[in-house]
Structure formats: structure tokens, C-alpha cells
C-alpha positions as CSV (number, residue, x, y, z in Angstrom):
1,X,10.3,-22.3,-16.5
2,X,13.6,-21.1,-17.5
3,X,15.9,-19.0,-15.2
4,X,18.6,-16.8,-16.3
5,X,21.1,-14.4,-14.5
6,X,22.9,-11.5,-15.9
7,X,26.3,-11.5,-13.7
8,X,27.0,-7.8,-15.5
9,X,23.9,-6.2,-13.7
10,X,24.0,-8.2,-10.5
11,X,24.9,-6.2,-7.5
12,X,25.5,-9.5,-5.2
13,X,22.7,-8.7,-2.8
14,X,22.7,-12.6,-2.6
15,X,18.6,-12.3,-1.5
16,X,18.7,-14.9,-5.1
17,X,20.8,-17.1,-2.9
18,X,19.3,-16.7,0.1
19,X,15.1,-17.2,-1.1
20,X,16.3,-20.4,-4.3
21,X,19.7,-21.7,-2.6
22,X,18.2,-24.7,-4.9
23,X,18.4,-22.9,-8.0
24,X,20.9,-19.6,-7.0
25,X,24.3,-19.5,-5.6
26,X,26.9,-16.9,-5.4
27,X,30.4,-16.9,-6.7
28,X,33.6,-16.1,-4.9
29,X,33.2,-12.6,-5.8
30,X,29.6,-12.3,-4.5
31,X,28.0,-12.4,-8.3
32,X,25.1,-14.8,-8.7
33,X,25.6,-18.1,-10.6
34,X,22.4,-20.3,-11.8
35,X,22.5,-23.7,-10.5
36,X,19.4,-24.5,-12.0
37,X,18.5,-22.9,-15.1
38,X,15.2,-25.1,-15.6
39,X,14.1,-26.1,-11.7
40,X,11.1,-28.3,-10.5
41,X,8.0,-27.8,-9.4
42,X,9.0,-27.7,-5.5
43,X,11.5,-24.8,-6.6
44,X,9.5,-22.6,-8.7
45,X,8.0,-20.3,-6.7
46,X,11.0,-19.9,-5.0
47,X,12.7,-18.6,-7.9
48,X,9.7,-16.4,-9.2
49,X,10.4,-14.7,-5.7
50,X,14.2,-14.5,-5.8
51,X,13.2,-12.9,-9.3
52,X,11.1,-10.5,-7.7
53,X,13.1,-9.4,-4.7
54,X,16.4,-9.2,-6.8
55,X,17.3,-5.1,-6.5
56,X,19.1,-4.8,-9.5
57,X,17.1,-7.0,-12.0
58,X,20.1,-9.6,-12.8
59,X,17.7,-12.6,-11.7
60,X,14.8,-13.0,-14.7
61,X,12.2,-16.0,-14.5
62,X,10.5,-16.8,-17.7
63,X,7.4,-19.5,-18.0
């Protein structure tokens, strides 16, 4: 699995943050920052979800 974030699209919802705090954080200007970028098995679905939910598509989950 490989996790990306594309800080030009993110709105700073922060539902990343909120659903992976393992994998997702957010900056000092709300933007989402990948702590993660390839997590374990115990965080994976978690970041398929914070994929999912994300509202302007900044979050993408490959694998």
C-alpha cells in the first residue's frame, strides 16, 4: 500500500486526521501531511477510509 496527499487540492477537512491519526496529520495551516506513506497492516483500512471520506480527493490510497 502506498499513500499519497496532494496538499494543492486538500481543503483541510482533517476527517484524514481524524479516521488514520497513524498515518495522517495536519499542518499548522490545516493542510494534510502523510506521516506514513507505506503503513501496516493494523492501519490499512484505516487509510482506505480516510481515502474514501476525504471531500476534495487530496488523500489517494494505492495497493
Amino acid at each position: 500500500m502506498r499513500v499519497t496527499a496532494d496538499r494543492e487540492v486538500c481543503v483541510g477537512a482533517g476527517l484524514c486526521a481524524l479516521t488514520a491519526p497513524e498515518v495522517f496529520d495536519q499542518d499548522d495551516e490545516g493542510l494534510v501531511t502523510v506521516l506514513d506513506a507505506e503503513p501496516g497492516d493494523d492501519a490499512r483500512t484505516l487509510a482506505r477510509d480516510a481515502g474514501v471520506l476525504c471531500p476534495s480527493g487530496a488523500v489517494r490510497v494505492v495497493g
